[in-house]
C-alpha positions in Angstrom: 0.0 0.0 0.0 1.3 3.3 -0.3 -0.3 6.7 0.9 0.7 10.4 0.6 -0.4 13.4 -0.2 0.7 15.8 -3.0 -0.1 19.6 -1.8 -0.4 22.1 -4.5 -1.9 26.3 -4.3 -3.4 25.1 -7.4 -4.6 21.8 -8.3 -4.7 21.1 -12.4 -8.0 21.4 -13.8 -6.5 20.4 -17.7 -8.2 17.0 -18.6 -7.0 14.9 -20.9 -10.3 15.2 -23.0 -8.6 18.9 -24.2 -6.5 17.1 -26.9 -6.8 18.7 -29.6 -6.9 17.6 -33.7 -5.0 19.2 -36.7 -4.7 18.1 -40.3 -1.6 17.8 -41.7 -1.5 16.5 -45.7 -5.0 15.4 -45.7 -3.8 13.2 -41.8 -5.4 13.4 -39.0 -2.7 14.6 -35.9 -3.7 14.8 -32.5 -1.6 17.0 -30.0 -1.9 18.4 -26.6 -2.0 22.3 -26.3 0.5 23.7 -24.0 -2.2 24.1 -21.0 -2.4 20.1 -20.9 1.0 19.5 -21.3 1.5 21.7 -18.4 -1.0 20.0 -15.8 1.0 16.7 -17.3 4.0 18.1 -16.4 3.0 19.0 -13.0 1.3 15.8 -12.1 3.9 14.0 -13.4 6.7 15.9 -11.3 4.2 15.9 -7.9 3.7 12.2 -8.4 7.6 11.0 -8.9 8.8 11.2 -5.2 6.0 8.9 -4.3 6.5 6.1 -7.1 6.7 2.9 -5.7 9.9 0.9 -5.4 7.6 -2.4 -7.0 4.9 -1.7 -9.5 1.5 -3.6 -8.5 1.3 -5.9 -10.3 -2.3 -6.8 -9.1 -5.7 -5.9 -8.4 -5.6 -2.2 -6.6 -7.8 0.3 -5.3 -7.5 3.5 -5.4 -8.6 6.0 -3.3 -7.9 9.7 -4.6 -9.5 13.2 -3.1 -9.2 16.4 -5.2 -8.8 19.3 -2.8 -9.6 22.7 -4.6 -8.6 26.0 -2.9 -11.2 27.5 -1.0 -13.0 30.4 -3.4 -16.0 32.3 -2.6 -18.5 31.6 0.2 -17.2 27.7 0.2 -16.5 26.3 3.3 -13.1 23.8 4.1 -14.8 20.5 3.5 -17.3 21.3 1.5 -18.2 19.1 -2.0 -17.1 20.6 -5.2 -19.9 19.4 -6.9 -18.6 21.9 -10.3 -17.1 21.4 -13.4 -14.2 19.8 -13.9 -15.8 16.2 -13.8 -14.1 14.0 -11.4 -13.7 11.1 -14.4 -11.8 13.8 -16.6 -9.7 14.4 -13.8 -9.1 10.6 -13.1 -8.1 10.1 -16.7 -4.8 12.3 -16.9 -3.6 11.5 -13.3 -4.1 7.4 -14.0 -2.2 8.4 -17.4 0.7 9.7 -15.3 0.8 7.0 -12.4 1.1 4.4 -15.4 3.7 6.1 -17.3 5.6 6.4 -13.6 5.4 2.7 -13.4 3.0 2.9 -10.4 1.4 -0.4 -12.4 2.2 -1.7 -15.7 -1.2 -0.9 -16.7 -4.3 1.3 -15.2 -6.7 -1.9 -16.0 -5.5 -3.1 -12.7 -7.3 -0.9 -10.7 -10.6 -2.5 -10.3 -12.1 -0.1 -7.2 -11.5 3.4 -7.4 -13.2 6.2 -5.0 -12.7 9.8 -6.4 -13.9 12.6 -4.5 -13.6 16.6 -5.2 -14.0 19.1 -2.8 -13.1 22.5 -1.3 -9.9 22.7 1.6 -8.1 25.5 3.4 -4.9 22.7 2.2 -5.6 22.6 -1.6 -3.9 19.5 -3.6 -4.3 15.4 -4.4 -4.5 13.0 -1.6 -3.9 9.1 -3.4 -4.2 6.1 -1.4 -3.2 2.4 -3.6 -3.6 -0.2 -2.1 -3.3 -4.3 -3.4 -7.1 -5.7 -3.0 -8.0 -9.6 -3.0 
């Protein structure tokens, strides 16, 4: 199992669903514009400190809560229950732990809780854990 928890002033938003499509001699190119490849970049870098010495290998869960700097009348706590979707979110961050070598592959996790919220402590909290 391992826990931690990845503080950040501000948490990326970018999903990976902002790729973007050009044509190049009648081809079809996909890219990412420099705002994903940013949120990429950061993940990637808040992420590396905490790769496991041994890649599951296994079933996993993962546990991960988005924690959004307090804006507004929100409260510390409170559900972000806004845009961006917590599955858009998932998709980029899974991208990142499996190019890491947290697992060989991201169809290993086969229980995953994702939750989004508002925190005077804004950033990513990720708990992986082997399941049976």
């Amino acid at each position: 199992m391992i826990e931690f928890f990845m503080p950040m002033a501000k948490v990326p938003t970018t999903t990976h669903q902002q790729k973007q499509i050009t044509v190049k001699n009648g081809k079809p190119i996909f890219y990412e514009p420099p705002d994903l490849v940013a949120a990429r970049a950061k993940l990637t870098a808040h992420l590396g400190p905490n790769t496991p010495e041994k890649k599951f290998t296994g079933p996993v869960r993962l546990i991960a809560k988005w924690c959004f700097p307090l804006s507004g009348k929100h409260k510390d706590g409170e559900w972000k229950a806004t845009k961006p979707d917590v599955d858009n979110l998932q998709k980029l961050l899974l991208d990142c732990c499996t190019d890491l070598g947290f697992w060989s592959d991201d169809k290993l996790i086969v229980s995953m809780v994702v939750e989004k919220f508002y925190s005077k402590l804004p950033g990513i909290y990720i708990k992986i854990m082997e399941v049976d």
